[in-house]
N, C-alpha and C positions, 0 to 999 in steps of 0.2 A: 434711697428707698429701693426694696430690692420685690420682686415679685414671688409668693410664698405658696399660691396657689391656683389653678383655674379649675371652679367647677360648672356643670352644664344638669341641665333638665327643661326636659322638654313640657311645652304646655297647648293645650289646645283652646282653641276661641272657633264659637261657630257664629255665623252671620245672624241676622234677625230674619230674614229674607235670604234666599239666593240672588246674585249679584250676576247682570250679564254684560261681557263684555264682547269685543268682535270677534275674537276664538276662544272664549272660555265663559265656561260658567261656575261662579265661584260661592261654595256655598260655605266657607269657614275656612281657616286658615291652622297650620303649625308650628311652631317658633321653638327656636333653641335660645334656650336664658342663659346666660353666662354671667357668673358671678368671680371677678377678680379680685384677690387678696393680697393683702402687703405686709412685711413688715413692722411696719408703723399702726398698723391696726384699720388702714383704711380699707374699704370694699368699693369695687367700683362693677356697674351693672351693665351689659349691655346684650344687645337680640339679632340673632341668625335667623331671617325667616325669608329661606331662598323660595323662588320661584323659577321653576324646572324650566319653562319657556323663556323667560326672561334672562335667568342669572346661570342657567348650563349647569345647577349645582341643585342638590334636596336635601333633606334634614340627616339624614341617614351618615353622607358623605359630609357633611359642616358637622356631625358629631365623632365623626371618625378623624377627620382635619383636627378639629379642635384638640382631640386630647392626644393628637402629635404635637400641633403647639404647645401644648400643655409645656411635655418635656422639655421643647425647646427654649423656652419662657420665660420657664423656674430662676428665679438670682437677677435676670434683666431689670433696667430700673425704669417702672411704668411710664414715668415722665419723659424718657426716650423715643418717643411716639416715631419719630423717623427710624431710628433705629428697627422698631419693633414691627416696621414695617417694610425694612430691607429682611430682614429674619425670615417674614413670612411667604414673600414675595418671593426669595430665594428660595425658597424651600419648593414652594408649589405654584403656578399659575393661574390665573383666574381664582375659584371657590371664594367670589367676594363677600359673600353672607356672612361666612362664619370671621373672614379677616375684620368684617363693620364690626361685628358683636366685639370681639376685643378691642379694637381700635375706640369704639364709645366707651365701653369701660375705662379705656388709659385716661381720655378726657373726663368719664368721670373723680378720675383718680385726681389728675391735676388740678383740677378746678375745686378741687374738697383741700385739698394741699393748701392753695391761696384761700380758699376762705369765702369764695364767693360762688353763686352760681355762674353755671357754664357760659351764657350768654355775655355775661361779663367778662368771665374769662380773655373767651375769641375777639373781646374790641366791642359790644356791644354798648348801648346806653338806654335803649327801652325793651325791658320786657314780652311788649305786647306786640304780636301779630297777627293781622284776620287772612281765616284760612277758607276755601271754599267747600261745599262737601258735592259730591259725586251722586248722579246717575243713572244708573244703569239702562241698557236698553230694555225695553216694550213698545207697546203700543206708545201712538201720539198720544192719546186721553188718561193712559196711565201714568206716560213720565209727564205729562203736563198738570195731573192735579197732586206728582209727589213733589212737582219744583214749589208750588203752590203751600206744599205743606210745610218746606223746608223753609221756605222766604217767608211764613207765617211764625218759625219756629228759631227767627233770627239770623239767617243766615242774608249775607248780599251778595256773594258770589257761586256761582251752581256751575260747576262740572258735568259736558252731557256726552256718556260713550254712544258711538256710533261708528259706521266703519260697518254697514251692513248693503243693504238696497240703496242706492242716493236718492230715489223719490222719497222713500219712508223715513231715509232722516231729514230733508228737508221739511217732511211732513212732523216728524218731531221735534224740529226747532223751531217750526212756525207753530205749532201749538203749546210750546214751552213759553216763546216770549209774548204770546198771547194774553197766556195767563198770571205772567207774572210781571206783567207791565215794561216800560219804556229805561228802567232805575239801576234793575238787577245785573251785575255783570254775568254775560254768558259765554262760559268758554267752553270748546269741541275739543273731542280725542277718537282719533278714528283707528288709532292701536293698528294700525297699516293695512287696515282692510280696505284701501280704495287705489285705485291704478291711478298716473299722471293726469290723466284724462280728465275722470270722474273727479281726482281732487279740484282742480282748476277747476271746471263746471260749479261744482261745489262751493268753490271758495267766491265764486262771482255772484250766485245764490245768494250765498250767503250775506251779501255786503250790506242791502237793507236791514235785516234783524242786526245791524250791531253786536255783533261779535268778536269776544276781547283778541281771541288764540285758537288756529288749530293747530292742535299737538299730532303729528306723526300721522300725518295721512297717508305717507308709502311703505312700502318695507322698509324694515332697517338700511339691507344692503344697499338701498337707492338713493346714492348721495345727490347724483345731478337730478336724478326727480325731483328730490326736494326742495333744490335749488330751482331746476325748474319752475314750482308749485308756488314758493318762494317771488321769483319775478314774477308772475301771471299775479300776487293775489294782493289786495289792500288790506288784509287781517294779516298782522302779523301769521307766521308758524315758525314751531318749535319740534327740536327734537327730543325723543324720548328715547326709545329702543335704541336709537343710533348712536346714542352719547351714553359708552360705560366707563372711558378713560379721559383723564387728562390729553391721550393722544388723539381719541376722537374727538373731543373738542376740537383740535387744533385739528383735523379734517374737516370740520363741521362749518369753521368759520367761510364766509361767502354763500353757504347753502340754506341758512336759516335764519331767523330773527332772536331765534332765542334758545336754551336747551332744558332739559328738565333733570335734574342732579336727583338721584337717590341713592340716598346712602347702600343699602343692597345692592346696587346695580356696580358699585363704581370702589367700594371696601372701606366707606368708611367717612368720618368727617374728613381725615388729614386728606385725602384724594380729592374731598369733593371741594374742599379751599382749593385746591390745584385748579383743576375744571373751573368755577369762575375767576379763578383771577385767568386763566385763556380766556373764556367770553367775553372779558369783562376790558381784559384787554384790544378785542376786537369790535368792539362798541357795541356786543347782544348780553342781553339779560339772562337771568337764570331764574328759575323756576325750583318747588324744590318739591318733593313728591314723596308717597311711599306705596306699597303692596300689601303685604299679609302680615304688617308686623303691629305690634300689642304697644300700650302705651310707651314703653321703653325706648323702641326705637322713634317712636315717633315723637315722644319729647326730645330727645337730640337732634332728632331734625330742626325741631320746631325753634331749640336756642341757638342753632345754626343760621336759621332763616332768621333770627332777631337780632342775630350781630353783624350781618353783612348785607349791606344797604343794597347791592347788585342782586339778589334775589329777591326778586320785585313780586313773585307770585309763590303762592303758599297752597299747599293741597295732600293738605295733612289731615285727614279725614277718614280714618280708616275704624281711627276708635268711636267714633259716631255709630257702626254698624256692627259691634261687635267689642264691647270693655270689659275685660275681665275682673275678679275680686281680688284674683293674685297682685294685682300691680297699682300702685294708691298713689295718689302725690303728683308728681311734675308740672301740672300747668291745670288752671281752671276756665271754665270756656260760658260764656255766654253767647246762643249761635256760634257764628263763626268766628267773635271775636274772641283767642285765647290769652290770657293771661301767666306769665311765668312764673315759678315758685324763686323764691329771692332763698329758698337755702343753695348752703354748696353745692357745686356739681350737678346732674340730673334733679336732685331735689324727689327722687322716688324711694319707694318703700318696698321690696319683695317679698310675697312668703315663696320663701327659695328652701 
């Protein structure tokens, strides 16, 4: 099978709400769609949707990347997934958004080849994973009557940013688990808005309300804080910002409990298989996440997290706040619980 063409178009999804997090406020998002072609007549789909703070890359520069890969591509045989990712890799460093978007495509490619959906594919055997959905900051009485709405609206697990003042988020998780009972799993993301200090204070806080995870309570660049933060606290923490490579993983291990894999962050499924089998060989979990991306990327996440038993948490949630009409199919969701599509591959539909 030989590769015949790659083409991109961008698309836009805006929020229902603006979304706050500890340095940003996010009110919609832009995505580069890639659509791969073969030979044999298969297409395979996948989505570039950098984020400038995060991935050091923006749409602009993953469309300009991309259709130098493009050239370089042309004739490669998609099921080459390693390959295709020494090509790219060689070529240029970092720009992981637009290397994911192809890299999902190949897998979509392969998993249409065999016949089955992707989850199958990778070693899976159920379908189904429940995902959490996300919170943004406000007031206590606002994120405590939208966790209310969301655990009314089927969900069990609630995602809550913070990484602001430490009284006021305390004052927001104690009015979160207030009102959504003793039941709900609650995990924190403080997106590295707190010093050693304040996380430890925090994390001892924190211990009555029952709280599953903090995720990335220091900066990125602060390994031993975390590990610090890490010893000091009985909630698990995990990293997020800190873990874009397979090699940060393997820095990571001793500093935290667990890491948060996004395909954006890290280039892709074939990478992020890398990245847990390092946690996973170091006895910590994985988590699996996304940013600003539209159902495409986030159903490859989602049959990523259903075939690999070591991603114990799911926080695929993005298209709750924002589904476009362009992109149909891949998974159907009750609350949090989603359901896989059993066709080949992604199992989506683009107007491309």
């Amino acid at each position: 099978m030989k590769i015949t063409d790659i083409q991109f178009e961008k698309m836009t999804f805006t929020f229902h709400e603006p979304f706050k997090i500890a340095f940003a406020v996010i009110e919609g998002y832009d995505t580069l769609v890639v659509k791969l072609s073969t030979d044999e007549g298969l297409a395979g789909y996948g989505e570039a949707a950098p984020l400038g703070f995060v991935t050091g890359d923006n749409l602009d520069t993953a469309l300009a990347l991309g259709q130098e890969y493009r050239q370089m591509l042309l004739g490669q045989d998609p099921l080459a997934i390693a390959r295709i990712h020494q090509l790219m890799d060689g070529a240029y460093a970092g720009n992981t958004s637009i290397k994911a978007a192809i890299d999902m495509a190949c897998y979509d490619i392969a998993a249409q080849k065999m016949g089955v959906p992707l989850w199958k594919y990778l070693g899976g055997s159920d379908p189904e994973v429940v995902t959490d959905v996300t919170l943004g900051m406000d007031t206590p009485e606002r994120m405590a009557a939208k966790a209310l709405e969301w655990v009314e609206g089927g969900f069990t697990e609630l995602k809550v940013k913070l990484g602001e003042d430490p009284g006021t988020d305390l004052a927001r998780m104690q009015a979160i688990r207030k009102a959504v009972g003793p039941h709900i799993v609650l995990r924190i993301d403080a997106n590295q808005g707190w010093d050693v200090k304040q996380s430890i204070r925090m994390a001892r806080a924190l211990e009555p309300l029952d709280i599953d995870l903090i995720e990335q309570p220091v900066p990125d660049w602060d390994l031993e804080g975390l590990r610090r933060v890490r010893d000091a606290s009985l909630i698990p923490v995990a990293a997020d910002e800190s873990c874009h490579s397979p090699m940060d993983a393997h820095r990571l291990t001793g500093c935290v409990d667990g890491m948060n894999i996004k395909l954006m962050k890290c280039g892709g499924i074939y990478q992020a298989l890398k990245i847990n089998a390092v946690a996973e060989s170091a006895g910590l979990f994985c988590m699996i996440g996304c940013m600003g991306e539209s159902k495409i990327a986030n159903t490859a996440a989602m049959h990523l997290a259903a075939a690999t038993p070591n991603i114990r948490k799911v926080d695929l949630d993005v298209t709750f706040f924002a589904e476009g009409a362009q992109v149909r199919g891949g998974f159907t969701s009750e609350g949090g619980r989603c359901r896989l599509s059993d066709r080949p591959g992604l199992g989506i539909d683009v107007d491309f």
